[in-house]
C-alpha positions in Angstrom: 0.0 0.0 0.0 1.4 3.3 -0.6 1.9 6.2 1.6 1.9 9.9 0.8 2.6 12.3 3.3 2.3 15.6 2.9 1.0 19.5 4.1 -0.3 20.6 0.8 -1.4 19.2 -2.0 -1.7 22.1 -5.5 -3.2 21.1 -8.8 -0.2 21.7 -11.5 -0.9 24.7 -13.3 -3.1 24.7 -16.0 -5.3 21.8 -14.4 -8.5 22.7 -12.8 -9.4 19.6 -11.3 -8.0 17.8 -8.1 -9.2 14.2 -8.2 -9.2 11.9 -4.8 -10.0 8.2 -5.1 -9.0 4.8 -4.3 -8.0 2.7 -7.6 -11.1 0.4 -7.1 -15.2 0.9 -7.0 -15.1 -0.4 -3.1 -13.3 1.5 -1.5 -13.8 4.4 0.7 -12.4 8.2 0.8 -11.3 9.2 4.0 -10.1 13.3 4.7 -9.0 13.5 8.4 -7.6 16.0 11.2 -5.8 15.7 13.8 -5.5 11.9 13.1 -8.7 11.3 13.1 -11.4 10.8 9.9 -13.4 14.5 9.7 -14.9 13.7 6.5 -16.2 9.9 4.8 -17.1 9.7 1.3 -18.4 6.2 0.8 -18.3 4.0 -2.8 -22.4 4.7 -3.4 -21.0 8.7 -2.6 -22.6 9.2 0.5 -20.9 11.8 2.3 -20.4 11.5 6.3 -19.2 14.7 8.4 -18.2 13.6 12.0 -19.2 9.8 11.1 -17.2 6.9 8.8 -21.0 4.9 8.4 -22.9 8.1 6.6 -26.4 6.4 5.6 -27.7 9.5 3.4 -26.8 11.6 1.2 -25.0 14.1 3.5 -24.7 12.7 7.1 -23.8 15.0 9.5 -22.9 14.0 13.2 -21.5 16.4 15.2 -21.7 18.1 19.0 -22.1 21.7 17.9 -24.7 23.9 17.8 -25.8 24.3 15.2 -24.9 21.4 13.7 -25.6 23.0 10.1 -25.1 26.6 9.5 -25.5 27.9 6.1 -24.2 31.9 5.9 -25.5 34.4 3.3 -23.2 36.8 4.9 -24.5 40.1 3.5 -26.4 39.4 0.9 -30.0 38.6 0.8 -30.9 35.4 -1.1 -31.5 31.8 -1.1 -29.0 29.6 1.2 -30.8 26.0 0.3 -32.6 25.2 -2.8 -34.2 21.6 -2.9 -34.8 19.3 -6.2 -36.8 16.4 -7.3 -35.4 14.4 -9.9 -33.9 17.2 -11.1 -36.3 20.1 -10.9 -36.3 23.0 -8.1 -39.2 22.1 -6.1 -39.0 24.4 -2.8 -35.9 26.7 -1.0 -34.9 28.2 1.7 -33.7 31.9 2.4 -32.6 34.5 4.3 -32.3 37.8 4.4 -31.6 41.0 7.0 -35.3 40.7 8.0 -36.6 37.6 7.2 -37.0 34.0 6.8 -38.5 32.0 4.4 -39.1 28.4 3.0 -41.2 28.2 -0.3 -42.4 25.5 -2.5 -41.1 26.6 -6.2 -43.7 26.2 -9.1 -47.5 27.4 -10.1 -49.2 24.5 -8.0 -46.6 23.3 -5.5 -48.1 23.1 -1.8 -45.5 23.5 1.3 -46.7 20.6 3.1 -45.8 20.5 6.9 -46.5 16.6 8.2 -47.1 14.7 11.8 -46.7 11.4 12.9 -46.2 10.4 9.1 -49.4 12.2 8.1 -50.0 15.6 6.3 -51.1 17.9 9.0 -51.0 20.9 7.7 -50.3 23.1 4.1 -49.8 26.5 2.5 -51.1 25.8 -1.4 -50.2 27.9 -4.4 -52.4 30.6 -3.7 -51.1 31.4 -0.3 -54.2 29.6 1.5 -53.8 28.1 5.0 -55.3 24.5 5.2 -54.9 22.3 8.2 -56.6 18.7 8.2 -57.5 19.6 4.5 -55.4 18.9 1.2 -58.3 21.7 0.0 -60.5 24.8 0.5 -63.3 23.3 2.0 -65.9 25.8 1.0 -66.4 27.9 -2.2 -62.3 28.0 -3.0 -62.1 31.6 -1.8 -61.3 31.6 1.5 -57.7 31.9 2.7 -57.3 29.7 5.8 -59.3 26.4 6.7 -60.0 24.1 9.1 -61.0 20.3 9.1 -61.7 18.3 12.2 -62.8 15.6 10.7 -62.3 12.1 8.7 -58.3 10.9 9.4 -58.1 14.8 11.2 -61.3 13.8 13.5 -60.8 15.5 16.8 -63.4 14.1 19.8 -63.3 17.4 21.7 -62.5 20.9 20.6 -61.2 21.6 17.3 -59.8 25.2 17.5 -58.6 26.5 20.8 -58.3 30.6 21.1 -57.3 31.4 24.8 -56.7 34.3 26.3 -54.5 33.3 29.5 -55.7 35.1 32.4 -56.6 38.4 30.4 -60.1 39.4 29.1 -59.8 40.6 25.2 -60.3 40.0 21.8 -59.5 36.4 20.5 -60.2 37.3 16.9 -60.7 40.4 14.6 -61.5 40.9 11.4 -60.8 43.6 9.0 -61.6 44.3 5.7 -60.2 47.3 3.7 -61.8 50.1 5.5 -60.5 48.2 8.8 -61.7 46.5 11.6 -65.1 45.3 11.6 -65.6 42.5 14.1 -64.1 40.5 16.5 -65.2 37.7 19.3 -64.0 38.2 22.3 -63.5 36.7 25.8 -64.7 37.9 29.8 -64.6 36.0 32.8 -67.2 33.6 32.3 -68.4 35.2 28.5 -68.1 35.1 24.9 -69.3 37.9 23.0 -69.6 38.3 19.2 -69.2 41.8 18.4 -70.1 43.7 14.8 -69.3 47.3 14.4 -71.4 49.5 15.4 -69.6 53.2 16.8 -71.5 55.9 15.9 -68.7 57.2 14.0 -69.2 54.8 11.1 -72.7 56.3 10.6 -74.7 58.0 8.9 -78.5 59.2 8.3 -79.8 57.7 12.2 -83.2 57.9 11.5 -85.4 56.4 14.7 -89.4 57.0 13.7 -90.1 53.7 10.9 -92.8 51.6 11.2 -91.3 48.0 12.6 -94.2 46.4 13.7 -95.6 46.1 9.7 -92.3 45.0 8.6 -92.1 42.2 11.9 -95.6 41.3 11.1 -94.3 39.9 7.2 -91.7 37.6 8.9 -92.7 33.9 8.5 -91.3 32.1 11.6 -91.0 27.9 11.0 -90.3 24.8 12.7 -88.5 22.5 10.7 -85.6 20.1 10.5 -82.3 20.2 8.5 -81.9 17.3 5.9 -79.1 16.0 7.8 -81.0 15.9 10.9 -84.2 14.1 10.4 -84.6 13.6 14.3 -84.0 17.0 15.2 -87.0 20.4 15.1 -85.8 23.5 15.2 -87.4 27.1 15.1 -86.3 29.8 12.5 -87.0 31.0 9.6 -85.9 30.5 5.7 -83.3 32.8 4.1 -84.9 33.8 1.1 -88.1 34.6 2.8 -86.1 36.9 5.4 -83.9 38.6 2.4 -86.9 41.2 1.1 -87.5 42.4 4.7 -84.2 42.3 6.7 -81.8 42.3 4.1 -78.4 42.7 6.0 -79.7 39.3 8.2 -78.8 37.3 4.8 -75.9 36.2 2.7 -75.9 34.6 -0.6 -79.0 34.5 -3.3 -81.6 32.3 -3.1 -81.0 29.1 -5.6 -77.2 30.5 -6.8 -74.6 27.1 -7.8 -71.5 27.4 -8.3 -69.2 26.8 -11.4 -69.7 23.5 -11.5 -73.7 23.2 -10.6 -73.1 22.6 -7.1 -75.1 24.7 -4.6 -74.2 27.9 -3.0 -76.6 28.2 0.0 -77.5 30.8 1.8 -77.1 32.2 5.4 -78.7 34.2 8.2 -77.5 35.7 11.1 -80.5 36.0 13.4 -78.9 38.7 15.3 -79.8 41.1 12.6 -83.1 41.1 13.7 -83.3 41.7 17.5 -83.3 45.9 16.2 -86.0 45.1 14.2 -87.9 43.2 17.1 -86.9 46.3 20.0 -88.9 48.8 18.1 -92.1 46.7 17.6 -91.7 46.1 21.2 -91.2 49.7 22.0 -94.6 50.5 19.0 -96.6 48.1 21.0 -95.4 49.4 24.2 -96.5 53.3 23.3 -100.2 51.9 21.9 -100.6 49.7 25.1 -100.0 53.0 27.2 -102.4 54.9 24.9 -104.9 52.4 25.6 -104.6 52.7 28.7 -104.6 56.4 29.0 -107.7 56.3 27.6 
C-alpha cells in the first residue's frame, strides 16, 4: 500500500481539477484532522461529516450547535434550494429581515407533516389548510380548518385562549379596517359587529317596525341531515326582502360547476327590528290605557 505524506497538496498549473479516489469501486475516501477521519465519502457517494458509516446523502454528526449553519453573509438570497429528480421544487432563504421556505412552481403546496401524516399546508395561492389537502368551501377563503375524517378530533377543534386576560381572541378587518371581533370575559363570549356611531350616517329612529315584523314567516322545521332533530327559525330567502343585512348569498345561486351555494342568516340582525315593535306596541298599550 502506498503512503503519501504531505501539508499541501496544488493542482499543476493549467489543471482545474484535483481528483481523490482509491483505484477500485469499493473502497472508501477518508479526509481527516488531527488523526482522526473528519470527513467519509463512501463507494455509493454518501458523504459523512463527524461519522465513517454516513447512511444518506450528507450525514452529519456532530456536538455543535448548530450542527448546520448555512451563511448568506451580507447578501440577501437563497442559502438552500431543494430538487426532485432534477427540478427546483422548494428553497430556503434568508435575508436581514426575514426567513423564508417556499415550494417553487405554479401548483406546489408547502406541506408540513405529523406522525407520518400531512397535517397541515400552505397551497399555491397562499391559503392556510390544516386537516384539509383543499378549500373546504367555495375556494375563496384563505385559511381552513378540518376536524374531521383521518383529522377527527373528539373534543375541541380550535382553541383561542386568552390566558388570564379578558380581550379579543379574533378580529376581522376588511379594507376600511376592523369590523368584528369575538371576544372573551370572565365567564363570557361575546360576538361583536361594528357599530360606533362614527361609522354612521343618516340615524333615522321613527319607521314603522311592527308592519315589517308582522311579514316575517317564523317555522319549525328540521335540517336534511337531521331528520330527528325540530328547530325554530326562519328561511333565508323569505327573510332577504324584509331584513336584508340578516342574509348572505341569493336564493337558488350554484356554483361553477352546478353545485349549490346556500344561503345564510344571522338572526342577530333582527333583534333591532324586534326592539322597536316592542317599543310601538309598548307606546299603543299605554295609549290604551290612558284612555
Amino acid at each position: 500500500m502506498s503512503k503519501l505524506e504531505t501539508n499541501t497538496i496544488d493542482t499543476v498549473s493549467g489543471t482545474t481539477n484535483l481528483t481523490i479516489g482509491g483505484a477500485n469501486n469499493t473502497g472508501t475516501t477518508t479526509i481527516k484532522t488531527n488523526n482522526t477521519a473528519a470527513v467519509t465519502i463512501d463507494n455509493s457517494q454518501k458523504v459523512g461529516i463527524g461519522t465513517t458509516s454516513p447512511d444518506s446523502g450528507l450525514h452529519i454528526t456532530q456536538d455543535v450547535n448548530p450542527v448546520l449553519k448555512l451563511d448568506r453573509g451580507s447578501a440577501n438570497g437563497t442559502n438552500l434550494n431543494l430538487n426532485y429528480n432534477g427540478t427546483l421544487t422548494g428553497q430556503i432563504s434568508t435575508g436581514s429581515n426575514s426567513f423564508e421556505v417556499s415550494a417553487v412552481g405554479a401548483s406546489t403546496p408547502t406541506k408540513f407533516f405529523a406522525n407520518g401524516s400531512e397535517a397541515m399546508r400552505i397551497n399555491s395561492d397562499g391559503d392556510v389548510l390544516i386537516g384539509t389537502t383543499s378549500t373546504l368551501l367555495s375556494g375563496s377563503e384563505k385559511f381552513s380548518l378540518n376536524g374531521l375524517s383521518t383529522f377527527e378530533r373528539a373534543g375541541t377543534v380550535a382553541n383561542f385562549n386568552r390566558i388570564n386576560s379578558e380581550g379579543t381572541c379574533i378580529s376581522f378587518y376588511q379594507a376600511n379596517g376592523l369590523r368584528g371581533t369575538i371576544s372573551v370575559g370572565g365567564s363570557s363570549t361575546a360576538y361583536n359587529t361594528s357599530s360606533d356611531y362614527r361609522l354612521k350616517e343618516n340615524v333615522n329612529y321613527d319607521f314603522d317596525a311592527t308592519s315589517r315584523l308582522k311579514e316575517l314567516k317564523p317555522a319549525r322545521f328540521n335540517f336534511i341531515e337531521e331528520a330527528d332533530k325540530t328547530v325554530d327559525g326562519f328561511l333565508a330567502h323569505e327573510v332577504s326582502n324584509i331584513v336584508p343585512e340578516a342574509i348572505t348569498g341569493t336564493k337558488d345561486a350554484v356554483d361553477e360547476d352546478g353545485n349549490p351555494e346556500y344561503q345564510g342568516i344571522d338572526q342577530s340582525k333582527l333583534v333591532p327590528l324586534l326592539v322597536k315593535t316592542i317599543q310601538e306596541l309598548e307606546a299603543r298599550i299605554t295609549e290604551l290605557e290612558n284612555k
